[in-house]
C-alpha positions as CSV (number, residue, x, y, z in Angstrom):
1,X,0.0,0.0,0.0
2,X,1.5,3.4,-0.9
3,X,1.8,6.2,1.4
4,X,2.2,8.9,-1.3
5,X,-1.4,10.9,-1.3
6,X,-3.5,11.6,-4.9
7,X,-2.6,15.2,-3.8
8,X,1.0,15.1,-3.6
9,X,1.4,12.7,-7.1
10,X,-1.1,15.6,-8.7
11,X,1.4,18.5,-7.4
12,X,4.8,16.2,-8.9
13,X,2.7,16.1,-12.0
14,X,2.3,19.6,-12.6
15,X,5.8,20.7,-11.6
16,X,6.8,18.2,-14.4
17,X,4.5,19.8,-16.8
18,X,5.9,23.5,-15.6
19,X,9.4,22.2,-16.4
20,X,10.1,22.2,-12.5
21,X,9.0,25.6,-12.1
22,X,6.6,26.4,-9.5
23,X,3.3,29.3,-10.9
24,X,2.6,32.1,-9.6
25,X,-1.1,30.3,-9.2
26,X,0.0,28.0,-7.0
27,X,-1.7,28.1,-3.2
28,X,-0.1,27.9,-0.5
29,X,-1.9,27.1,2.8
30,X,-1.5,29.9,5.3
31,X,-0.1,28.4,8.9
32,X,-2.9,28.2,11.2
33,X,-1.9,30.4,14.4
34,X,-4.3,31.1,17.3
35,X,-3.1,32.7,20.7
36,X,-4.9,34.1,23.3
37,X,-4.8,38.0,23.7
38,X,-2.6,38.4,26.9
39,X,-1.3,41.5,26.7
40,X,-4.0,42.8,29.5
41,X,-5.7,41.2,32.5
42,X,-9.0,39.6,31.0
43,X,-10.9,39.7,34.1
44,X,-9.9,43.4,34.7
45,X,-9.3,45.1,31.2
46,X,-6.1,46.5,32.6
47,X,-7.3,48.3,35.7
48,X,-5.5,47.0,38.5
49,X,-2.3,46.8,36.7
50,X,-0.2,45.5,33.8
51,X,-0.2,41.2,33.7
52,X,3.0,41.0,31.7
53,X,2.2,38.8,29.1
54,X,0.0,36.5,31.9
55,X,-3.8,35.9,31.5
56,X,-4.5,37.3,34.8
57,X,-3.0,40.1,36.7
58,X,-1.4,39.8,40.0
59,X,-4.1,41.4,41.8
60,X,-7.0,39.6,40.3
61,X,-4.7,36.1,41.0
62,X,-4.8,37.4,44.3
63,X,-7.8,37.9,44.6
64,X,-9.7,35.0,42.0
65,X,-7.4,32.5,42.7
66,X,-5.7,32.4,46.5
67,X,-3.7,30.1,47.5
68,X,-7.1,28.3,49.4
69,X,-10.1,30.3,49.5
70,X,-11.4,32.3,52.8
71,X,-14.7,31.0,52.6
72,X,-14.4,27.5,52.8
73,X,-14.1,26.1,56.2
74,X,-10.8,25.2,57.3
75,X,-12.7,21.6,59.0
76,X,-15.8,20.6,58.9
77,X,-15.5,18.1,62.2
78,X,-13.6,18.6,65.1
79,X,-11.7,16.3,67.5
80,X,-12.0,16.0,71.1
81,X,-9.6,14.9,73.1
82,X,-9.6,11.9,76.3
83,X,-8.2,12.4,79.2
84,X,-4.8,11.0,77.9
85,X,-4.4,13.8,75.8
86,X,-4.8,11.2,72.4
87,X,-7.9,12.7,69.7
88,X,-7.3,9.4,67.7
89,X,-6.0,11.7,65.0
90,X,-2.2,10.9,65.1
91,X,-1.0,10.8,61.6
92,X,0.3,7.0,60.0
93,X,3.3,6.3,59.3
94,X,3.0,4.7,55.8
95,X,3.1,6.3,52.2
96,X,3.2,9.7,52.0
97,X,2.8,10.5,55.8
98,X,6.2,8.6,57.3
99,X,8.6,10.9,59.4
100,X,10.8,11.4,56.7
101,X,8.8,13.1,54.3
102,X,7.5,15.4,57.7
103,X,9.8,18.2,56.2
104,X,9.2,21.9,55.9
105,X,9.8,22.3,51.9
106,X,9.2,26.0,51.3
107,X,12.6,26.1,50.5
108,X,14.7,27.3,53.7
109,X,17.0,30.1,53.7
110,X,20.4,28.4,52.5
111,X,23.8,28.7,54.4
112,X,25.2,31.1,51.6
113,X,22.1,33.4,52.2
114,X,25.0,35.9,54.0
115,X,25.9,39.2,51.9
116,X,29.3,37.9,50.9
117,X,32.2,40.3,50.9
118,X,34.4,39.1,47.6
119,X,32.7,38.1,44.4
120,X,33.7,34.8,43.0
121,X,36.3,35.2,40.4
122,X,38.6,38.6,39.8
123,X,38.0,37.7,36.3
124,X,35.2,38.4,34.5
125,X,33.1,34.7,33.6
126,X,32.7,35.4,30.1
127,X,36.3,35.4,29.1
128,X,37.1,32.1,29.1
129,X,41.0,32.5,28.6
130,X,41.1,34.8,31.9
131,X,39.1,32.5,33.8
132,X,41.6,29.8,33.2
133,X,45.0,31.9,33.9
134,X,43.1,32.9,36.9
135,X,42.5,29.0,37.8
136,X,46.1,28.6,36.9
137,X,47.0,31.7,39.1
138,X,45.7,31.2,42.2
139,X,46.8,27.2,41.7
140,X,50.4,28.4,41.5
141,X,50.3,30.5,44.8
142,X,52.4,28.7,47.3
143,X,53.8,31.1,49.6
144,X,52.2,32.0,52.8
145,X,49.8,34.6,53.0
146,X,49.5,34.0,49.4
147,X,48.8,30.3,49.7
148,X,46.0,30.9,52.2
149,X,44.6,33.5,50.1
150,X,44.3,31.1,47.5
151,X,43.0,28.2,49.5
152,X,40.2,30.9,50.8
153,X,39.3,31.7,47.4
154,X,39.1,28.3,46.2
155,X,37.1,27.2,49.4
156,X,34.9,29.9,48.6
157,X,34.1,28.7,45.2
158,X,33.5,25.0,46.3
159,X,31.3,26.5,49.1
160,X,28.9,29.3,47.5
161,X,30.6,31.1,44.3
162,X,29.9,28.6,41.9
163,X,26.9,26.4,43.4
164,X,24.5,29.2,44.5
165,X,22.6,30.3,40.9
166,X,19.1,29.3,40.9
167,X,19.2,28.3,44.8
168,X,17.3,31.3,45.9
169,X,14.3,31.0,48.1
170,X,11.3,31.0,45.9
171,X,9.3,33.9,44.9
172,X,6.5,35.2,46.9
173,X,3.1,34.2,45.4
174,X,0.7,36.7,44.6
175,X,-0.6,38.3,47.5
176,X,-4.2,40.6,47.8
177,X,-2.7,43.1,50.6
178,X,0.7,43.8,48.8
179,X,-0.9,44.1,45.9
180,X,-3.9,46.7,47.1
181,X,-1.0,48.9,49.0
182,X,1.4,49.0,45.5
183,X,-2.0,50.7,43.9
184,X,-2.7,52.7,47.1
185,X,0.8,53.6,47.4
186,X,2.3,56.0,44.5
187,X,5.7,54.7,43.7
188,X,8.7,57.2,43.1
189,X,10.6,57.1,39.9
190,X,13.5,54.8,39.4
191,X,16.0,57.9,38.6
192,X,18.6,55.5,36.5
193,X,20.9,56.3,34.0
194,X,20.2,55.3,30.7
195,X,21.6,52.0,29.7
196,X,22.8,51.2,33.2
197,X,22.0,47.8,33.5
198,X,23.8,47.0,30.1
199,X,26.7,48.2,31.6
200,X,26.8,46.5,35.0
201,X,29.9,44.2,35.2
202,X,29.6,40.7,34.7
203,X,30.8,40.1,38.5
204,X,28.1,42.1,39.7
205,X,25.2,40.5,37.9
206,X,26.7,36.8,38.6
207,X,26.6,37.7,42.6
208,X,22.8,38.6,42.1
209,X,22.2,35.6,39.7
210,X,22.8,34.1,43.2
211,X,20.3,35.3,45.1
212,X,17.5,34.2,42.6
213,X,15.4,30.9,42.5
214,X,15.4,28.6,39.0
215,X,11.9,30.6,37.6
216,X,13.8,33.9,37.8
217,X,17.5,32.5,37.0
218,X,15.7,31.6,33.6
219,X,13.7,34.4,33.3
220,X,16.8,36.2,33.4
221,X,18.7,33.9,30.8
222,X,16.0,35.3,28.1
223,X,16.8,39.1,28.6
224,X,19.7,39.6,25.9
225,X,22.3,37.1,25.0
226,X,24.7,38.0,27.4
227,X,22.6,37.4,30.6
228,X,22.2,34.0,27.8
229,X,26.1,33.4,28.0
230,X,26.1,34.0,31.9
231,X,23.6,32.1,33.1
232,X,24.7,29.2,31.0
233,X,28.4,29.0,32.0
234,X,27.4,29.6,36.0
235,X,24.6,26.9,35.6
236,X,25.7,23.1,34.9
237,X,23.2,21.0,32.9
238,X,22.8,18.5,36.1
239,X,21.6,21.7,38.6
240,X,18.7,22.4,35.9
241,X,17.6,18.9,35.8
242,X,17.3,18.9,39.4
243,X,15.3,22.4,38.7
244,X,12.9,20.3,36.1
245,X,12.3,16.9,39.0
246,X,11.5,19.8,41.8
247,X,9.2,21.6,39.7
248,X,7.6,19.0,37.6
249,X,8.3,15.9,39.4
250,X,6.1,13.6,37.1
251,X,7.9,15.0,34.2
252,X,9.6,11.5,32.9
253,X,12.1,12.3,29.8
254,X,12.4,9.5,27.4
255,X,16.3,11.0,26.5
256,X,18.9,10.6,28.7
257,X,21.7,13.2,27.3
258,X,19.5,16.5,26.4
259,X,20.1,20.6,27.1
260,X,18.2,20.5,30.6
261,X,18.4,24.3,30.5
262,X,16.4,24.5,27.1
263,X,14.5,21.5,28.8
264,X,13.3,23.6,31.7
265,X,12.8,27.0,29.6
266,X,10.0,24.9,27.7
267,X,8.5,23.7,30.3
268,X,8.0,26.9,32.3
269,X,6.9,28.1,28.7
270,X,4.3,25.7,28.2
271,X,2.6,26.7,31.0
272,X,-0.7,28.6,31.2
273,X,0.4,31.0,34.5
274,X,3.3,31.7,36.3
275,X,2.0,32.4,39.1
276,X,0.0,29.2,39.6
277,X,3.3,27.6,39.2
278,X,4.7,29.9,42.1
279,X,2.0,28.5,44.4
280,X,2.9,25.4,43.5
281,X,6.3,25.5,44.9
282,X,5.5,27.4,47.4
283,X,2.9,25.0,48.7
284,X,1.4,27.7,51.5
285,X,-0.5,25.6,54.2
286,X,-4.4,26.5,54.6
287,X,-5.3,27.6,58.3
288,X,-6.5,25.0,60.7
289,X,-6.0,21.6,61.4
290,X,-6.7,18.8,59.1
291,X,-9.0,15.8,60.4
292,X,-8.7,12.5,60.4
293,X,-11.4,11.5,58.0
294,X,-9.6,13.8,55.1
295,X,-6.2,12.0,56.1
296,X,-7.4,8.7,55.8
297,X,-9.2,9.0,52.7
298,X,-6.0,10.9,51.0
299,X,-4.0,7.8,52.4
300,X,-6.5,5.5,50.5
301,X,-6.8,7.3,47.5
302,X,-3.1,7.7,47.5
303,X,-2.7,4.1,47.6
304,X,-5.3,3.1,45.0
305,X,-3.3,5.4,42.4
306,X,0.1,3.8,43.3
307,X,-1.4,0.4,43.4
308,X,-3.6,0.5,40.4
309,X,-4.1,3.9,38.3
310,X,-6.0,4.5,35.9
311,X,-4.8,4.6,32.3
312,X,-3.0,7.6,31.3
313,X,-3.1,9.3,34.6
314,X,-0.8,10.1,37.6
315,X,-0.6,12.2,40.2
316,X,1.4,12.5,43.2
317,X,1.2,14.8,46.4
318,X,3.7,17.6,47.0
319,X,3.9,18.4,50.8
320,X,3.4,16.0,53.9
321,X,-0.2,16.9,54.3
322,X,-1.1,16.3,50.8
323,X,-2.9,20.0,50.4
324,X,-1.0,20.9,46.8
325,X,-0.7,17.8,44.0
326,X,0.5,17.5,41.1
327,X,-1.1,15.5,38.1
328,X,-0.5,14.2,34.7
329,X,-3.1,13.1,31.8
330,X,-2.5,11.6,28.3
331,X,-3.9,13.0,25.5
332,X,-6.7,10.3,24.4
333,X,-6.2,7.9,21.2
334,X,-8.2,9.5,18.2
335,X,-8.4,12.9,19.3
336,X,-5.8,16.1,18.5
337,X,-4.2,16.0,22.0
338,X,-3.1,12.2,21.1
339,X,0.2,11.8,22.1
340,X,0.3,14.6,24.4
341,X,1.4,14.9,28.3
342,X,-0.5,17.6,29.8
343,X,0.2,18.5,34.0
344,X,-2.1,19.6,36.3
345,X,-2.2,21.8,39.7
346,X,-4.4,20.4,42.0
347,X,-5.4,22.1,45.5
348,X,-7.1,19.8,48.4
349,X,-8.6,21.9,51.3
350,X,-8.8,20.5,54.4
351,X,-12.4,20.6,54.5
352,X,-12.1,18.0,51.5
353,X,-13.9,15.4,50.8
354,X,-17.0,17.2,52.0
355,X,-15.5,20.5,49.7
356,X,-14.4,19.9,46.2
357,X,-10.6,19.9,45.2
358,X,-9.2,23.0,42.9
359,X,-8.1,21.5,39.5
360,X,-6.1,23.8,36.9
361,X,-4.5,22.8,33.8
362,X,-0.4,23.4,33.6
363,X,0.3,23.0,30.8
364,X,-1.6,25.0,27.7
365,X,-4.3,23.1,25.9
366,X,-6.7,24.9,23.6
367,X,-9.9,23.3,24.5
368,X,-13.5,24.9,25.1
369,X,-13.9,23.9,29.0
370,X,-10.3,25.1,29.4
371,X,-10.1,28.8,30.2
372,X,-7.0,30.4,29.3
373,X,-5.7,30.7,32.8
374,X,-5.7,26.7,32.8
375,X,-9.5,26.6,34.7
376,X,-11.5,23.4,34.2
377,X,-15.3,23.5,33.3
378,X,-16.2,20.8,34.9
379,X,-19.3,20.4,36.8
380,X,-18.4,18.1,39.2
381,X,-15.5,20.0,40.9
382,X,-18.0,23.4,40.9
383,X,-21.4,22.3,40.9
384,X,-22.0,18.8,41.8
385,X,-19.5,17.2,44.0
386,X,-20.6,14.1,45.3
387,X,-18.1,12.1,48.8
388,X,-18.5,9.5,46.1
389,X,-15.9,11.4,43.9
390,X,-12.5,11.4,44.8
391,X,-9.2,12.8,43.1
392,X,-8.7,9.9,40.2
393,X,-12.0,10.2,39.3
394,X,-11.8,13.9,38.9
395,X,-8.4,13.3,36.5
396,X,-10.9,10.7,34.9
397,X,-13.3,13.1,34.4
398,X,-11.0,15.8,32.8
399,X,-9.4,12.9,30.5
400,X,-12.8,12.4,28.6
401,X,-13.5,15.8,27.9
402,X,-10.9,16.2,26.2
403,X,-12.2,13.3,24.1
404,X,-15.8,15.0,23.9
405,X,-16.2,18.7,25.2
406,X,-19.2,20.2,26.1
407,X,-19.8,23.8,24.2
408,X,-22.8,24.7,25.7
409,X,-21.6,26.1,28.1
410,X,-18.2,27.3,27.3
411,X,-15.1,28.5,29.6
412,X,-13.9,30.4,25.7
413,X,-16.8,31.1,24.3
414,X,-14.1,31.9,21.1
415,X,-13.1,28.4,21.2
416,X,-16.3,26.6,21.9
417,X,-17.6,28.4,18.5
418,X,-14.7,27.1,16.5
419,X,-15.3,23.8,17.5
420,X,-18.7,24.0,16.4
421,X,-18.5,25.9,13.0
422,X,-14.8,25.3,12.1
423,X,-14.2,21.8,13.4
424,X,-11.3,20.9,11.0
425,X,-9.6,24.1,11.9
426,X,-10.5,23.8,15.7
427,X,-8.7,20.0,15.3
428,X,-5.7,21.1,13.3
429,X,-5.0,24.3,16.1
430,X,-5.1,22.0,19.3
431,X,-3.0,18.9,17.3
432,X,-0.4,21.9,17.3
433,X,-0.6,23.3,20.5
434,X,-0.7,19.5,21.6
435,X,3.0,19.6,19.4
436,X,4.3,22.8,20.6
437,X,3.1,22.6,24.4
438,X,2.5,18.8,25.5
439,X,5.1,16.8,23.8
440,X,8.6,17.8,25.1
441,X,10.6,14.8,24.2
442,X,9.3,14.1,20.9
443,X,9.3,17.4,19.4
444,X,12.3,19.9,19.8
445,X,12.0,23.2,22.2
């Protein structure tokens, strides 16, 4: 059976005709592009502030999307306690709960978070040839102030000079009262010289690349090539692949030997906000106390998805007390996001599973019950939560509407009327968003 289409033996045939000249009749199919307009807030127009490229402003993320909303109760049942002082509510000591994993992971201040007097190298890091006569330098010194000058500096590198970028504490997530008093509060000009920053030296910038967490370091990397060339001679390859298994730690790459830096730009890329991937390292605690029914039905469910998940799905919990998740779902066979990994941020309250959990899509996916901050139309996490429903049938859930969406009512009214009216064109847009945004390992970044 041939795989050459009617089509394409139809176009050989009339460049053979043409003398293997193409005619100025000849169409050419336009690329099909669709992006969302993100230049402003769309839930404010603009008027609390720029959102810098994001869906959502930092004061209506604030504000929209907290890190656990106000008004659900913290616990819906309380404990009381015997006379021994024991509420029957002592955590187990299985799975996700053992002693071990009872660590405080919003990323401690480091031991190099000192202001540090002398800067790493007198040389600057992007001249390679100095760097190595300085190596070659301050290897020769043997005398003896000289020789414990030297062994200071080189201490200092092995300590904190070199092994510091991208360890910074993580940024602060959007908060509603810092961001009411920066619009209450008029802030004076920045009074710098034109083309200041361009001229910083490359010392300078290097000690502050080391004050910053992974998201900024790469940030940074993408302002002009030369914050490029910094941050990718400071930064080994191995330091950004630990940067992709914090961040994305159901992220499984099929090649071994890849450009982890370029790895971790496209998946911070591919993601619908920032700033619900700040909250999700962060992993801020809801008030309260959690109770034991919540604990032992997140063991369970915990369990079941180890033991026995379902097809295509994963998900794994990111703090002891299991408040801020992390998901994964396949792109179903026979639809355009075939093929395609798409991640998930999921947020369990304590007052689950009498209150629903909050699901948000990661990674971009043009679909009609998929707003374009990453917000899932589904009616059973808004509307109809049943205790029958748990976490993997919620992931379950989201898997088949990608499969079949429902455009009557519409989270993109835009995109719900493509899929009606335009089908083929609705298809062809999410295969190559599936391409561009889902499918890191098979397609380049």
């Amino acid at each position: 059976m041939s795989a050459v289409s009617p089509e394409f033996l139809n176009y050989i045939k009339k460049l053979e005709d043409n003398g293997d000249k193409l005619t100025t009749g000849t169409p050419i199919e336009p690329l099909l592009e669709f992006e969302f307009n993100n230049s402003t807030c769309y839930v404010c127009n603009g008027y609390y502030g720029p959102s810098f490229g994001e869906p959502v402003c930092v004061t209506c993320h604030s504000f929209l999307f907290p890190d656990f909303p106000s008004y659900l109760p913290t616990s819906y049942f309380y404990s009381e306690k015997t006379d021994d002082g024991d509420s029957g509510n002592d955590e187990p000591s299985d799975l996700n709960y053992s002693s071990d994993r009872r660590i405080n992971r919003t990323c401690p201040l480091p031991a190099w978070w000192n202001y540090r007097n002398s800067l790493d190298s007198e040389t600057s890091p992007e001249d390679e040839t100095s760097r190595a006569s300085g190596q070659g330098a301050s290897g020769s010194g043997s005398g003896g102030s000289g020789s414990a000058s030297g062994s200071g500096s080189t201490r200092h590198i092995a300590d904190g000079g070199e092994n510091t970028a991208g360890q910074g504490p993580p940024p602060q997530p959007p908060s509603l009262a810092r961001s009411l008093q920066a619009l209450s509060t008029p802030r004076p000009p920045d009074n710098l010289a034109p083309g200041l920053v361009e001229q910083l030296p490359s010392e300078v910038l290097l000690c502050i690349f080391s004050y910053l967490d992974d998201m900024s370091l790469c940030a940074c990397a993408c302002v002009c090539a030369r914050w490029w060339r910094l941050v990718r001679a400071r930064v080994p390859p191995p330091r950004w692949a630990r940067f992709a298994a914090a961040r994305w730690p159901l992220f499984r790459p099929l090649l071994a030997n890849q450009d982890w830096h370029k790895k971790y730009q496209s998946l911070v890329e591919s993601c619908f906000c920032r700033n619900c991937l700040v909250q999700m390292c962060v992993q801020a605690q809801p008030a309260g106390e959690e109770n034991a029914w919540r604990r032992n039905r997140l063991r369970n469910e915990l369990k079941m998805l180890r033991n026995d998940p379902p097809e295509g799905i994963a998900a794994t919990p990111l703090d002891p007390k299991c408040c801020h998740w992390q998901a994964s779902v396949t792109g179903p066979v026979g639809s355009p996001y075939e093929g395609g990994v798409f991640y998930l941020y999921i947020q369990v309250p304590y007052s689950y599973p009498m209150s629903p959990p909050v699901v948000r899509f990661l990674t971009r996916v043009l679909h009609p019950n998929v707003s374009r901050h990453g917000d899932v139309g589904i009616d059973s996490v808004h509307h109809n939560w049943s205790l029958a429903l748990t976490v993997s049938k919620v992931l379950i859930s989201i898997q088949s509407l990608l499969t079949d969406p429902y455009t009557a009512v519409c989270m993109e009214p835009e995109v719900g009327e493509m899929y009606v009216r335009n089908r083929p064109r609705f298809e062809a847009l999410a295969r190559q968003w599936t391409w561009r945004y889902a499918m890191h390992d098979i397609l380049p970044y």
